[in-house]
TORVO-68151 format. One record per residue: residue in one letter; chain; x, y, z of N, C-alpha, C in turn. Coordinates in steps of 0.02 Angstrom, whole numbers, padded with zeros to 5 digits. Each point is the difference from the previous one (the first is absolute). Example, Ala and Ser with C-alpha at 12.3 -4.5 7.8 and 13.67 -1.06 7.14 Angstrom:
[pt A; A; [00660; -00284; 00390]; [-00045; 00059; 00000]; [00045; 00060; 00000]]
[pt S; A; [-00018; 00053; -00036]; [00042; 00059; 00003]; [-00039; 00055; 00037]]
END
This chain:
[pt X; A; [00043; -00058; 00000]; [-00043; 00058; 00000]; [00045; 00062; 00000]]
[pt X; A; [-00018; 00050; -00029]; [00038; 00055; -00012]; [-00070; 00057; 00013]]
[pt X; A; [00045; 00079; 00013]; [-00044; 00037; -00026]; [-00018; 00020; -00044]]
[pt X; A; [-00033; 00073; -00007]; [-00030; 00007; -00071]; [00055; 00077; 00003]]
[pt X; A; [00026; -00007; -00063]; [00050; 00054; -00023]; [-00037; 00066; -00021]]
[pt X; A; [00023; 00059; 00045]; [-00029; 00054; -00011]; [-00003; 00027; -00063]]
[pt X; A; [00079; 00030; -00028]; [00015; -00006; -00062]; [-00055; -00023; -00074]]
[pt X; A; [00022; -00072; 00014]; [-00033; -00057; -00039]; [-00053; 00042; -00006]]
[pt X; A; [-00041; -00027; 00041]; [-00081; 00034; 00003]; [-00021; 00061; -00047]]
[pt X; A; [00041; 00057; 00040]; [-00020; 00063; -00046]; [00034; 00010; -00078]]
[pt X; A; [00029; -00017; -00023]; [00023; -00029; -00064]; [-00040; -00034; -00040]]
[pt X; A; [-00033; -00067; 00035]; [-00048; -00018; -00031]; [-00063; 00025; -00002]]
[pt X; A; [-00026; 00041; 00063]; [-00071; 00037; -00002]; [00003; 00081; -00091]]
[pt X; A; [00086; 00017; 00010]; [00022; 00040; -00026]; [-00028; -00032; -00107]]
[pt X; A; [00044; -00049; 00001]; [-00006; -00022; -00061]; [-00069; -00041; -00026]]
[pt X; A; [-00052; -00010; 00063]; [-00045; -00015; -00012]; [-00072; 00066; -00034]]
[pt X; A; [00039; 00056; 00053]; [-00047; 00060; -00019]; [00026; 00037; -00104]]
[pt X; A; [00073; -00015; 00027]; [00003; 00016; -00074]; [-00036; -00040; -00063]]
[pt X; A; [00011; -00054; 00021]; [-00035; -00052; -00041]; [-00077; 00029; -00024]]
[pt X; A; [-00038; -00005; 00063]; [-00057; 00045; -00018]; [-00009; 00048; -00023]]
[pt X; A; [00039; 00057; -00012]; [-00022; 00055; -00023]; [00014; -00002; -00074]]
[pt X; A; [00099; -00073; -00003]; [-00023; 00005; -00070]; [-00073; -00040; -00046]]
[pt X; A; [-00017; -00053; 00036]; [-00054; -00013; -00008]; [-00045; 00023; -00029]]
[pt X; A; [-00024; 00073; 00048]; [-00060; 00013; -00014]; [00031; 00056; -00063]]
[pt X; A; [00051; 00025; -00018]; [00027; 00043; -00044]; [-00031; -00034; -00076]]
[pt X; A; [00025; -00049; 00016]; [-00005; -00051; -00040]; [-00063; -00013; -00048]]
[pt X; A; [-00049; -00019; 00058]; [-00074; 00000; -00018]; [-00033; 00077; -00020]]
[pt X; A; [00039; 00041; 00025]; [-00030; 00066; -00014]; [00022; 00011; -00091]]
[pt X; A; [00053; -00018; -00016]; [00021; 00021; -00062]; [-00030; -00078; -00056]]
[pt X; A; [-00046; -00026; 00037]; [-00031; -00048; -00060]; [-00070; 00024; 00005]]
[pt X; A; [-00024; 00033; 00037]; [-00068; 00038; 00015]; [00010; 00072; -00052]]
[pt X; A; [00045; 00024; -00003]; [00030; 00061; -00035]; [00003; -00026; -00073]]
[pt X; A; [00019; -00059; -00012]; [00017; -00044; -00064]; [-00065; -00019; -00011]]
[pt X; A; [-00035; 00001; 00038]; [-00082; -00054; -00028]; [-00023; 00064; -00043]]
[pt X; A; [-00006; -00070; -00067]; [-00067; 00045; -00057]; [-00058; -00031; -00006]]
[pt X; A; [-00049; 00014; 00007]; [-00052; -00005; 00012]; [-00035; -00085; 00032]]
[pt X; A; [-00019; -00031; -00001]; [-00003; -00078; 00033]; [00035; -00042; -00007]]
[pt X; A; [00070; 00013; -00023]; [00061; -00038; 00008]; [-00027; -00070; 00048]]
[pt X; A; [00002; -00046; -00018]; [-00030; -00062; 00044]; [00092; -00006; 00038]]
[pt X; A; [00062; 00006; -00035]; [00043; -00022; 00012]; [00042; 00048; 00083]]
[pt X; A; [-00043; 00056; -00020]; [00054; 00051; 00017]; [-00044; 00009; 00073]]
[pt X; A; [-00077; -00011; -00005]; [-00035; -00028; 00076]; [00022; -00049; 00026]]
[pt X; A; [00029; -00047; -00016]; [00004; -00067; 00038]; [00066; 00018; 00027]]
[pt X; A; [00049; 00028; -00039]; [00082; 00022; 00015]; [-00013; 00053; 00057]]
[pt X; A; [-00053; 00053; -00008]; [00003; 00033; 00065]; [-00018; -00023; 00069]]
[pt X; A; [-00074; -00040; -00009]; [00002; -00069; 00059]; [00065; -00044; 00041]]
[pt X; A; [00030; -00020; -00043]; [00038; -00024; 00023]; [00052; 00029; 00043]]
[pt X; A; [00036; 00052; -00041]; [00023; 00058; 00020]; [-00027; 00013; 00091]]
[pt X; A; [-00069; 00023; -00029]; [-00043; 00032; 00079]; [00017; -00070; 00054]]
[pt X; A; [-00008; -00069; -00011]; [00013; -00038; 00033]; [00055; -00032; 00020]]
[pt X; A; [00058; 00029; -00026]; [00050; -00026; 00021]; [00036; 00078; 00055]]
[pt X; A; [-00023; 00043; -00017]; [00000; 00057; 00028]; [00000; -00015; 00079]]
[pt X; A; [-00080; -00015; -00003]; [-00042; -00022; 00060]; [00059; -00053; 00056]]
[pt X; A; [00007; -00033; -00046]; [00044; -00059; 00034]; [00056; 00007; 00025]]
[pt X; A; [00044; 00045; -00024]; [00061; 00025; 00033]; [-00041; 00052; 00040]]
[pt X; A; [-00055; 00019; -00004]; [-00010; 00058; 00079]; [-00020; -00043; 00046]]
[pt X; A; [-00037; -00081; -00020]; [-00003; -00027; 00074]; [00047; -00043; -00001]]
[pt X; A; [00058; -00010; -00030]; [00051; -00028; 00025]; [00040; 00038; 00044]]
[pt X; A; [00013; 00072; 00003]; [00015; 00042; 00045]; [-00036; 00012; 00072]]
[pt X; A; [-00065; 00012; -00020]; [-00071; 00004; 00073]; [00028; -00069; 00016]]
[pt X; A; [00010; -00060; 00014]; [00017; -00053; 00027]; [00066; -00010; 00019]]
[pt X; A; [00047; 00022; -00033]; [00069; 00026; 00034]; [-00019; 00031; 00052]]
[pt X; A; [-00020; 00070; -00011]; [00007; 00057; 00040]; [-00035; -00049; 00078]]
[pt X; A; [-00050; -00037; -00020]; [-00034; 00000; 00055]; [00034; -00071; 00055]]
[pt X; A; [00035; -00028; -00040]; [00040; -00077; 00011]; [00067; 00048; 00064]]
[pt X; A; [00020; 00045; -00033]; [00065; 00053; 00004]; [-00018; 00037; 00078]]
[pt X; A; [-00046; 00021; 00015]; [-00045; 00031; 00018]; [-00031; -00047; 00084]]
[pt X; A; [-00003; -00058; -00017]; [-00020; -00062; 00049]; [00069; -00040; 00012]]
[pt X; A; [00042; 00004; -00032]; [00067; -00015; 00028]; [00037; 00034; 00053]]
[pt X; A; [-00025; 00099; 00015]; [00024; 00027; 00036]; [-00032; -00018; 00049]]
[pt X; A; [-00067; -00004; 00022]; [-00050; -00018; 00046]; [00029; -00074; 00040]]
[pt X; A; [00012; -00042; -00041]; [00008; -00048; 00036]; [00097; 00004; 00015]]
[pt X; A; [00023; 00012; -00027]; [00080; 00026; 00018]; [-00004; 00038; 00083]]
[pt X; A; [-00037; 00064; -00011]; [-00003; 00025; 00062]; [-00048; -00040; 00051]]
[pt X; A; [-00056; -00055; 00004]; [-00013; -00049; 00051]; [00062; -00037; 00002]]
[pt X; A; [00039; -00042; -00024]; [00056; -00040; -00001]; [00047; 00041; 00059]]
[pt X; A; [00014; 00083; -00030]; [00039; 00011; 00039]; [00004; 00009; 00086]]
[pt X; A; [-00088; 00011; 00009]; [-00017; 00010; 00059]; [-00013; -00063; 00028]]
[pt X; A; [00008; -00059; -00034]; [00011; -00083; 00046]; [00029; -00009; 00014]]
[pt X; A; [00070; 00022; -00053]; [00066; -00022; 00017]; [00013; 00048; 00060]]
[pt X; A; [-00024; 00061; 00001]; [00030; 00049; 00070]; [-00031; -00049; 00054]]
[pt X; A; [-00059; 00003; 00002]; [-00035; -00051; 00054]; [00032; -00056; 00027]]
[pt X; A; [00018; -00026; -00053]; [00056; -00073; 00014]; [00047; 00027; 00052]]
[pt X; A; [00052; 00038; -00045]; [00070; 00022; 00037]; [-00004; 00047; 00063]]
[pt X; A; [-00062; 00023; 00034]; [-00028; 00005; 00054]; [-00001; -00041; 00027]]
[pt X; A; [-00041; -00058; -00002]; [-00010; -00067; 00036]; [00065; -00038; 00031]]
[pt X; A; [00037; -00005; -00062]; [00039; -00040; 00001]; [00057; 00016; 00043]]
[pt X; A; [00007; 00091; -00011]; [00056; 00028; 00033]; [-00017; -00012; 00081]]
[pt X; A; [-00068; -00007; 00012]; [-00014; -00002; 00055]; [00000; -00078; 00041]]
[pt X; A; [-00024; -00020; -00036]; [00006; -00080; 00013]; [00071; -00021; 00007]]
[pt X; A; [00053; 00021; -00019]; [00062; -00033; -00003]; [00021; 00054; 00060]]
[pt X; A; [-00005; 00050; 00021]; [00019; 00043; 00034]; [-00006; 00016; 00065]]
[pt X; A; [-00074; -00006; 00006]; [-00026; 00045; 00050]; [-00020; -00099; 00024]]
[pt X; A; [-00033; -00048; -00015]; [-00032; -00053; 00016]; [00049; -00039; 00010]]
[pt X; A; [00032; -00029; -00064]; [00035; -00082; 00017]; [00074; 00007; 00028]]
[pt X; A; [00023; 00071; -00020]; [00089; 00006; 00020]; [-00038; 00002; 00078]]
[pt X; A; [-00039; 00030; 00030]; [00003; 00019; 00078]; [-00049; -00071; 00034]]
[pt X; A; [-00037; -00051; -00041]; [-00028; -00052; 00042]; [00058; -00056; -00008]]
[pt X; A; [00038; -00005; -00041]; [00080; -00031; -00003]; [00012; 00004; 00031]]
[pt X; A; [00028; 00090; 00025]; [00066; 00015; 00034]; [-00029; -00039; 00102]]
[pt X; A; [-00065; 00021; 00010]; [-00042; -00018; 00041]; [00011; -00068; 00038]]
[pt X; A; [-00016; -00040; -00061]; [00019; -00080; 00005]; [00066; -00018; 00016]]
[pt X; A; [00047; 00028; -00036]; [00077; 00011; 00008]; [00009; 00005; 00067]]
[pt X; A; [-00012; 00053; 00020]; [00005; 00021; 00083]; [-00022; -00047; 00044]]
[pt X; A; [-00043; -00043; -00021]; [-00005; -00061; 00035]; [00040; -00051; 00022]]
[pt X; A; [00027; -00012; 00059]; [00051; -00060; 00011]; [-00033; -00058; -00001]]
[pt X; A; [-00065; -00020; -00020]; [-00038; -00058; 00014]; [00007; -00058; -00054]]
[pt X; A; [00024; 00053; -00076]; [-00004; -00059; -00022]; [00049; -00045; -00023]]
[pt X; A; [-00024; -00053; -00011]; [00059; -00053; -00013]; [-00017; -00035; -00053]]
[pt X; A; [00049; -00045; -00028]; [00013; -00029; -00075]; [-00043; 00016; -00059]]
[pt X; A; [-00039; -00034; -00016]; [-00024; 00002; -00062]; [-00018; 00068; -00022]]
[pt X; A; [-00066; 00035; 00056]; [-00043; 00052; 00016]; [00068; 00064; -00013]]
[pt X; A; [00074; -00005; 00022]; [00043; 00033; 00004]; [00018; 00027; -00058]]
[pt X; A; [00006; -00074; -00048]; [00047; -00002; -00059]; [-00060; 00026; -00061]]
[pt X; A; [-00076; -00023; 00005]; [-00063; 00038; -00022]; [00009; 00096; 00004]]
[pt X; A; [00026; 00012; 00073]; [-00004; 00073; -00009]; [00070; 00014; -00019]]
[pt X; A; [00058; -00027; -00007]; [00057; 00017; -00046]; [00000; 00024; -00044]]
[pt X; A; [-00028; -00055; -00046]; [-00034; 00005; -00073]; [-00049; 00054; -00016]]
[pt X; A; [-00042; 00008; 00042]; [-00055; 00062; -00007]; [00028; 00061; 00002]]
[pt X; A; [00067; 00009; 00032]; [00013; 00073; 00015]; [00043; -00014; -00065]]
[pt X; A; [00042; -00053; -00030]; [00029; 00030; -00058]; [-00045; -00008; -00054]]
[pt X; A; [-00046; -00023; -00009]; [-00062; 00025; -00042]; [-00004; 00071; -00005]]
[pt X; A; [-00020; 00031; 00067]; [-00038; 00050; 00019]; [00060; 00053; -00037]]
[pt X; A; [00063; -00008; 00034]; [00054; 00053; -00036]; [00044; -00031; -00074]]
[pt X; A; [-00035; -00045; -00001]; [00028; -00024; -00092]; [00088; -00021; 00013]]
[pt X; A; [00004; -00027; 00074]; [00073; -00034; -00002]; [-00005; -00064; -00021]]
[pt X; A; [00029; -00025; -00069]; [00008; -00075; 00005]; [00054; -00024; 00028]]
[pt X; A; [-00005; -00068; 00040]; [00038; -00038; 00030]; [00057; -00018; -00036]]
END
């Protein structure tokens, strides 16, 4: 997964609008060219008008795709803050001080010992 390239984007919204205008230039100068019920020169402007159409909602669906990427980018970012809240806290404020707690304990012995060994180099990412 990647993001969506700012750049990219407006480049393409860019060459898509040009597209259209030559488009409709286009259709305008076979409307200018039509002599009188040209059967050929109606169907060429149709088409024209519809392909027009199509690069403007290929853009309205960018824009709006473009548009719902920021929306959900900025929820993402406020989970991930949420997370690294939690987490900073959970490793910090919770398990380093119910460790250190247990630690301070002279009670325990073997296994239960070598269990909270392991947990505190979990807890500070020492491998053995």
């Amino acid at each position: 997964m990647h993001g969506i390239n700012r750049s990219r984007h407006l480049h393409l919204i860019e060459s898509l609008l040009l597209l259209e205008e030559l488009l409709h230039e286009e259709k305008e100068l076979l409307i200018n060219d039509a002599t009188g019920n040209n059967m050929e020169n109606k169907t060429a402007t149709e088409n024209y008008q519809n392909t027009s159409q199509v690069a403007a909602n290929y853009r309205a669906e960018l824009e709006e795709i473009y548009s719902l990427y920021h929306v959900e980018l900025a929820s993402l970012a406020e989970t991930i803050d949420r997370y690294d809240k939690l987490f900073n806290h959970l490793k910090i404020e919770y398990v380093s001080k119910k460790l250190k707690d247990l630690k301070r304990r002279n009670d325990l012995e073997g296994i239960r010992n070598e269990r909270l060994k392991d947990n505190i180099h979990t807890a500070y990412g020492i491998s053995n």
